[in-house]
C-alpha positions in Angstrom: -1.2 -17.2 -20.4 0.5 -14.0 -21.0 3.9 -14.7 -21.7 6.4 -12.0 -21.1 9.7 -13.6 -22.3 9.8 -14.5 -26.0 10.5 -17.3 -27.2 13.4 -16.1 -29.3 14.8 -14.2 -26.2 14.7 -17.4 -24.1 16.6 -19.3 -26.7 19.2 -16.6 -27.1 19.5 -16.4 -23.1 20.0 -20.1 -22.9 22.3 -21.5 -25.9 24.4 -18.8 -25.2 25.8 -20.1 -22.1 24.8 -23.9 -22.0 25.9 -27.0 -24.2 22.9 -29.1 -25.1 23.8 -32.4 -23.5 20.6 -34.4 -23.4 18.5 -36.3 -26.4 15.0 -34.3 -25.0 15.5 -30.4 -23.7 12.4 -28.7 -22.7 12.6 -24.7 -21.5 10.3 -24.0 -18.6 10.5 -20.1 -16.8 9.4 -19.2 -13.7 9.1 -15.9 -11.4 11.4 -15.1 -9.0 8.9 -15.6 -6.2 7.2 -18.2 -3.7 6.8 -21.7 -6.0 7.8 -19.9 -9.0 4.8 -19.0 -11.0 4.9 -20.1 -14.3 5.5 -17.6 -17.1 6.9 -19.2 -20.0 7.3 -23.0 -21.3 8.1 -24.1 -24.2 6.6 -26.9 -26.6 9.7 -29.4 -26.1 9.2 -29.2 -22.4 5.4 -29.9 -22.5 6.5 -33.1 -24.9 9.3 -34.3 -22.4 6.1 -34.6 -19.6 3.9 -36.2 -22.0 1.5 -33.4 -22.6 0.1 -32.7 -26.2 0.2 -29.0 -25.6 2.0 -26.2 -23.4 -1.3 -24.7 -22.2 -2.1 -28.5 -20.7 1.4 -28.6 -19.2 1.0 -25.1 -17.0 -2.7 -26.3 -16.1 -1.8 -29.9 -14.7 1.1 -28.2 -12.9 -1.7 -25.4 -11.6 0.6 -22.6 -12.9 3.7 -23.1 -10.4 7.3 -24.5 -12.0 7.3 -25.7 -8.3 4.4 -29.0 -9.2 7.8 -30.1 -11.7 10.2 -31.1 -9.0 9.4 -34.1 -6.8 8.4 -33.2 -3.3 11.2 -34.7 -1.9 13.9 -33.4 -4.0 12.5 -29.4 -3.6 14.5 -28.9 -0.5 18.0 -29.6 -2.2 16.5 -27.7 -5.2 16.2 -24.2 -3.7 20.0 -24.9 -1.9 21.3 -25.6 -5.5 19.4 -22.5 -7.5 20.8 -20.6 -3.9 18.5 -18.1 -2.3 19.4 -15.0 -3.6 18.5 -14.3 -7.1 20.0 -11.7 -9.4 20.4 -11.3 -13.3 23.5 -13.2 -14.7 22.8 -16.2 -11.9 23.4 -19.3 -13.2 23.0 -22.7 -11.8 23.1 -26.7 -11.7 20.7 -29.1 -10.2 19.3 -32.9 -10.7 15.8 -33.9 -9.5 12.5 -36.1 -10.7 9.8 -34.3 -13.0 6.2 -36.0 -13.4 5.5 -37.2 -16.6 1.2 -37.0 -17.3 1.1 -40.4 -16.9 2.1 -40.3 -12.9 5.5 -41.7 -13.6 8.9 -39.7 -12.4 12.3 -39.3 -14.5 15.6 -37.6 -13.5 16.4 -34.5 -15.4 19.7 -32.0 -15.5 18.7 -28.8 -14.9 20.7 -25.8 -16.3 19.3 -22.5 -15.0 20.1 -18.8 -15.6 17.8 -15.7 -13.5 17.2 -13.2 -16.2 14.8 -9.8 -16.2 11.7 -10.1 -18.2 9.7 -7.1 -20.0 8.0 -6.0 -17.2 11.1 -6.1 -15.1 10.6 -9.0 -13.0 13.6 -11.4 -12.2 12.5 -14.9 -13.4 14.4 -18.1 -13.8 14.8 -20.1 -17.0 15.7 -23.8 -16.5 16.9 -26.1 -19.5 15.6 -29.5 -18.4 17.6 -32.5 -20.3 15.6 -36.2 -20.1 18.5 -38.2 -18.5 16.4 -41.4 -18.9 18.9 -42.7 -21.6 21.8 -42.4 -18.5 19.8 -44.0 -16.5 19.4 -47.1 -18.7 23.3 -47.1 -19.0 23.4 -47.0 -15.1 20.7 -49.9 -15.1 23.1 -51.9 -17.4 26.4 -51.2 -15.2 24.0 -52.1 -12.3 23.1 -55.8 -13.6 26.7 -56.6 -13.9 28.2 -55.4 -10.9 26.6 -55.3 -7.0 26.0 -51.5 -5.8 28.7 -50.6 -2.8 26.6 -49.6 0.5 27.9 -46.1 0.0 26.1 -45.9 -3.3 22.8 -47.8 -2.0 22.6 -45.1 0.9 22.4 -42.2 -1.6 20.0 -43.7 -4.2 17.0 -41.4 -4.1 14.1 -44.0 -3.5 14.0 -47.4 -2.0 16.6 -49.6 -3.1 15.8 -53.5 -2.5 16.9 -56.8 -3.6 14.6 -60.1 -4.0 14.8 -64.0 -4.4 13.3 -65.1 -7.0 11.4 -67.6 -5.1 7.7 -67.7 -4.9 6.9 -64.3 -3.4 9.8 -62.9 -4.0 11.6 -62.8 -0.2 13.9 -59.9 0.6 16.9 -60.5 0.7 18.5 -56.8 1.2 15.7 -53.6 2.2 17.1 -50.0 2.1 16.8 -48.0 4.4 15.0 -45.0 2.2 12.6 -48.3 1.1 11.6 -48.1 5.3 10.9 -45.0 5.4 9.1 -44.8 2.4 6.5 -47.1 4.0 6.8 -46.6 7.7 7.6 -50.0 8.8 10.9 -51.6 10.3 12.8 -54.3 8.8 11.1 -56.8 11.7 8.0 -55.7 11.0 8.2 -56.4 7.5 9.5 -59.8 8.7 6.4 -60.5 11.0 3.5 -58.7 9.0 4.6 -59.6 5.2 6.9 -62.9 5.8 9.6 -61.1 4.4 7.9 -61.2 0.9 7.6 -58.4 -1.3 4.7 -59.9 -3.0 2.5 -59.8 -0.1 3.1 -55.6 0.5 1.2 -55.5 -3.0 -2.4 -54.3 -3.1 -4.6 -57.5 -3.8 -5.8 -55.3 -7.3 -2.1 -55.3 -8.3 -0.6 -58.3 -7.9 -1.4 -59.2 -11.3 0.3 -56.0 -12.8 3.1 -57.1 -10.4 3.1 -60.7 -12.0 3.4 -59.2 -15.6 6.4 -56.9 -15.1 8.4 -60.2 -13.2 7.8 -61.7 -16.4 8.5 -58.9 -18.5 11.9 -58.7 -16.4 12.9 -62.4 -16.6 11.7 -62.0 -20.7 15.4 -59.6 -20.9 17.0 -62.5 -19.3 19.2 -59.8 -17.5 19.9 -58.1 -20.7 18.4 -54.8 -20.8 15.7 -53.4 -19.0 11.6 -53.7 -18.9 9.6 -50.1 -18.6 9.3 -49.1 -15.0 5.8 -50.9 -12.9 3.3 -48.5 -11.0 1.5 -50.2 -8.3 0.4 -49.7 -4.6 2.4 -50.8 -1.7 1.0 -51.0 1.9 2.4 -49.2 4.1 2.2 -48.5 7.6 -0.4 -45.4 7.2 -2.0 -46.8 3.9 -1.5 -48.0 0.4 1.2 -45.8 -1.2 1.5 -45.3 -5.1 5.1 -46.4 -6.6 6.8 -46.7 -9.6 9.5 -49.7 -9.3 12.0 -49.8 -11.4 13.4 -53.5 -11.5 16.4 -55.4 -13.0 17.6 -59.1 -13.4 21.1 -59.2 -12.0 23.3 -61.9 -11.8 26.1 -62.0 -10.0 28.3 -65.0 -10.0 26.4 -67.7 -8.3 23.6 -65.4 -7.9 20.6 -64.2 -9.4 18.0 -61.7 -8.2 16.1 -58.7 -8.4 17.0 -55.7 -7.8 15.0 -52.8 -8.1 14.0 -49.1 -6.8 10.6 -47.7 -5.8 9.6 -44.2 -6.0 6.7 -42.8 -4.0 4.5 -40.3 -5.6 1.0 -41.2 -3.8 0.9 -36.9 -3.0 0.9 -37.1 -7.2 -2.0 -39.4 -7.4 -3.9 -38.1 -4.6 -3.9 -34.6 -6.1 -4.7 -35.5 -9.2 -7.5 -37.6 -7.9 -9.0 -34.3 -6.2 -8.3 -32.6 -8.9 -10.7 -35.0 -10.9 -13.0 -34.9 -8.3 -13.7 -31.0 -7.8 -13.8 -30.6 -11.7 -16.8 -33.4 -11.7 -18.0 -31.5 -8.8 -17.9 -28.6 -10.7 -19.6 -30.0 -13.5 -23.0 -31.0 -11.5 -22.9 -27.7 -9.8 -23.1 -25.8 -13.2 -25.1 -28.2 -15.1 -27.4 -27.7 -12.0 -28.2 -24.3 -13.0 -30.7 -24.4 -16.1 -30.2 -23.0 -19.3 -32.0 -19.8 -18.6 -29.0 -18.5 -16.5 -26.5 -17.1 -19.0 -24.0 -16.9 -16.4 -22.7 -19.5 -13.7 -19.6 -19.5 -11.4 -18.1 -21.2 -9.2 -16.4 -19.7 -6.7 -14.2 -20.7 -3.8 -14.9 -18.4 -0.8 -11.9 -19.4 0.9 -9.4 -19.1 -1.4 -11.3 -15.6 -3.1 -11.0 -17.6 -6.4 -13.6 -18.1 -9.6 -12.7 -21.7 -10.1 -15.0 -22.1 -13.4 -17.8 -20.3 -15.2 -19.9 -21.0 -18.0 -21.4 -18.2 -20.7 -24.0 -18.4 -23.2 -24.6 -14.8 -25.3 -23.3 -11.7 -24.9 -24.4 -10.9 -21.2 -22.5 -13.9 -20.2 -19.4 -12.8 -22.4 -19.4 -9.6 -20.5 -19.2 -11.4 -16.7 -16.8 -13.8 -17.7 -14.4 -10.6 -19.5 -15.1 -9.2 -16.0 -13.6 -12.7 -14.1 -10.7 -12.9 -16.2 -9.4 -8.7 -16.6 -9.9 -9.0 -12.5 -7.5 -12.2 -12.2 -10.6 -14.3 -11.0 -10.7 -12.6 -7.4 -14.2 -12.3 -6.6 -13.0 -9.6 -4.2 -12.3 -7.3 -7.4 -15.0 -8.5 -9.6 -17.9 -8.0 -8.3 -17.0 -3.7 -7.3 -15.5 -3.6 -10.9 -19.0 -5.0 -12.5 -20.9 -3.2 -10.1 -19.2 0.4 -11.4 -19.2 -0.3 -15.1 -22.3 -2.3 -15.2 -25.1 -2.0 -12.8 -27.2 1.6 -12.1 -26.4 3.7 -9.9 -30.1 3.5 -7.7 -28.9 -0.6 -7.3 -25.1 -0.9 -7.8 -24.6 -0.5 -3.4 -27.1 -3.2 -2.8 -25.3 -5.3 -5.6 -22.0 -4.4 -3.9 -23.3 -5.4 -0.3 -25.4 -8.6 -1.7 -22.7 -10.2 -3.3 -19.4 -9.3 -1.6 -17.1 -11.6 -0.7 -17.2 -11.3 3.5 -21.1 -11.8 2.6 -21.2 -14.7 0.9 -18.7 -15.9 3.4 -21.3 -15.4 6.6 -24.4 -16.2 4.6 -25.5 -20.1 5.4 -28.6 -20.3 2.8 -29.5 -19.7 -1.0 -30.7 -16.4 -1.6 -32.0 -14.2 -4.8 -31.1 -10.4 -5.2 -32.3 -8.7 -8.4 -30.4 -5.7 -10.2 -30.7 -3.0 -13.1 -28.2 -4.1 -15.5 -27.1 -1.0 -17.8 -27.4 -0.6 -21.7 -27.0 2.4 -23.8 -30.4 2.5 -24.4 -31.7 2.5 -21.2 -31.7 -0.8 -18.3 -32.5 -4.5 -17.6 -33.4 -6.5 -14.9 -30.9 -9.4 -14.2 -31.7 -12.2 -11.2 -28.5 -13.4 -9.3 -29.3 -16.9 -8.0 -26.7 -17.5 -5.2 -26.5 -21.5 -4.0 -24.2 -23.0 -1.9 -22.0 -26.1 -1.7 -19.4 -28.3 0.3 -16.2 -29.5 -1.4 -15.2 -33.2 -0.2 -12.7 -31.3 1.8 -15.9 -29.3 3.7 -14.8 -26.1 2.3 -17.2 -24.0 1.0 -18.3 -23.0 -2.9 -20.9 -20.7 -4.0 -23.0 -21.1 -7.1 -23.4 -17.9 -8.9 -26.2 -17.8 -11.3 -27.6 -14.5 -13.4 -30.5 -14.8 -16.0 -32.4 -11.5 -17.5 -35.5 -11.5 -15.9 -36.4 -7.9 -17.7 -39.5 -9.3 -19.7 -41.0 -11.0 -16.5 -40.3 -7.5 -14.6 -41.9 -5.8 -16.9 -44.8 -7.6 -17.6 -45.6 -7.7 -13.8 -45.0 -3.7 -13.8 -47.5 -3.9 -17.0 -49.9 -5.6 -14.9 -49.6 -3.7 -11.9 -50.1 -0.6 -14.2 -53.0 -1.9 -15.6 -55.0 -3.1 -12.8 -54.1 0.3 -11.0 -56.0 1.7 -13.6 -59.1 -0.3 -13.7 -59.5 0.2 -10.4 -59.4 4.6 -11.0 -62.1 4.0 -13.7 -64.4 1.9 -11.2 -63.9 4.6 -8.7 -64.7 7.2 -11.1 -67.9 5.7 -12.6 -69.0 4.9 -8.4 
């Protein structure tokens, strides 16, 4: 990733007009545009989401600072950051970031819009891990009950349980409701008023651990927030639950806070998936094609490629200097690369609306150009369906100059066995 705001410029930008206030701070810039594209992070804020590396960071999040705020805390976001941007702006915001591992923390975002080298307004954000004020809020939680006014503007679902076999409800939010779709009679009916039996069967055990890893602090401190799945009324939903022993006079329960991030794991889980997808398409192609990409016809996109030798450096060069748009590649190599008596036919073969309307494989061949005269390349072009139904096409090229010429060889020398027959008739 080209990054157009140093590092040593961000810093200055930053500590000269906010306080560090948090244990972790992590610097994460984005464009002044629609979800922010990404152009700078910094190594702190790749560590703060669990990532080893700043280049993993920008790929999980696809590029967009955007994929760093929790779905349902975007909207509240953009009214914070305001939506007119300027240099000098400056702003305050709270939300939940993904850590790699699926799970969500609140962070303190401190923001300044500032011009970058190439004269783009972008925002930098100073993102402080407020995990440890959470804890403290935990701890002021297990001693004292939470007023209704408070309960109604937790972000999540706030609920209370027995500790009685199943673990009844005895108090359900009403963010925990719509979380899950169903009404506090319907939870009555369906589930018995237990929280244990809204667990998926797989998870109940995981659920069965963290009770006793809560009743283990004996309502002293805290046990590491529990992901699990919780039915709800259109489907298992993903959740981390944060949970606390509280006692209360006479009382003692649980009390805990669920936060949905199924959209996460779902996303993640096609991610996964079109990357193994992917895989089998290339590996499909054999080793004879130095070049293979995969490209998304909807979306105009080279999604992956794979190069063996230097013809295979030159296509992928190509992919990348063009931004991966198969619209601009394939004019661009066609100009610079392929002769002019096969470089229209190359052009009309494998442009973009044609790969769109074609329905079956197909072959083209083309005169690749060299300084010391030409080769033959064959472009193999296969297509596939995404488990979404959208269309890819495999794009294959292998030199097939040797074959060519051998066949022209042949031809050649046939032709002229036949002239001598004639001649001796």
């Amino acid at each position: 990733m080209k990054q157009l705001i140093i590092p040593d410029k961000v810093q200055k930008e930053m500590l000269t007009d906010f306080m560090i206030m948090g244990e972790t701070r992590g610097l994460i810039g984005g464009y002044c545009e629609d979800e922010f594209p990404v152009c700078y992070a910094n190594e702190g804020m790749a560590r703060m989401l669990g990532y080893d590396a700043v280049e993993e960071l920008i790929e999980a999040i696809d590029g967009k600072v955007i994929n760093t705020i929790h779905p349902d805390d975007r909207e509240q976001v953009i009214k914070d950051i305001g939506d007119e941007y300027y240099e000098g702006l400056t702003y305050e915001t709270t939300y939940r970031m993904p850590r790699k591992d699926g799970s969500w923390f609140w962070t303190v975002d401190k923001g300044k819009v500032i011009q970058t080298e190439d004269g783009k307004l972008a925002i930098i954000s100073a993102c402080y891990d407020m995990t440890s004020f959470v804890e403290r809020h935990k701890k002021l939680e297990e001693k004292n009950m939470l007023s209704q006014a408070t309960i109604d503007n937790i972000p999540g679902g706030y609920h209370r349980c027995s500790l009685e076999e199943g673990h009844p409800f005895l108090y359900i939010s009403n963010r925990f409701l719509a979380i899950l779709g169903w009404t506090r009679e319907e939870i009555r009916t369906i589930f018995d008023n237990k929280f244990d039996n809204m667990l998926h069967p797989d998870d109940r055990n995981l659920s069965s651990d963290y009770v006793t890893r809560i009743l283990d602090t004996r309502g002293h401190g805290s046990a590491k927030d529990q992901i699990y799945r919780l039915l709800g009324k259109d489907g298992y939903h993903w959740v981390t639950d944060a949970t606390t022993l509280v006692k209360s006079g006479n009382q003692t329960f649980f009390q805990g806070n669920i936060t949905d991030f199924t959209d996460f794991v779902k996303a993640k889980e096609k991610k996964e998936q079109e990357i193994e997808l992917q895989r089998e398409i290339i590996e499909g192609l054999g080793k004879e094609y130095f070049s293979v990409l995969a490209v998304e016809l909807d979306k105009d996109r080279v999604l992956s490629y794979r190069e063996s030798g230097e013809n295979g450096k030159i296509i992928s060069d190509f992919c990348r200097k063009c931004g991966n748009r198969w619209s601009k590649i394939i004019p661009s190599y066609a100009e610079m690369m392929v002769s002019d008596n096969t470089n229209g036919e190359f052009e009309n073969q494998l442009g973009l609306e044609t790969l769109r309307s074609q329905e079956k494989d197909y072959s083209m061949t083309y005169e690749f150009k060299l300084e010391t005269g030409i080769n033959y390349h064959q472009v193999r072009v296969a297509f596939v369906k995404k488990k979404d139904g959208t269309r890819m096409a495999v794009v294959g090229t292998r030199n097939i100059d040797s074959l060519i010429k051998k066949r022209a060889y042949a031809g050649r020398k046939a032709e002229k066995s036949i002239c001598c027959r004639r001649k001796c008739q």
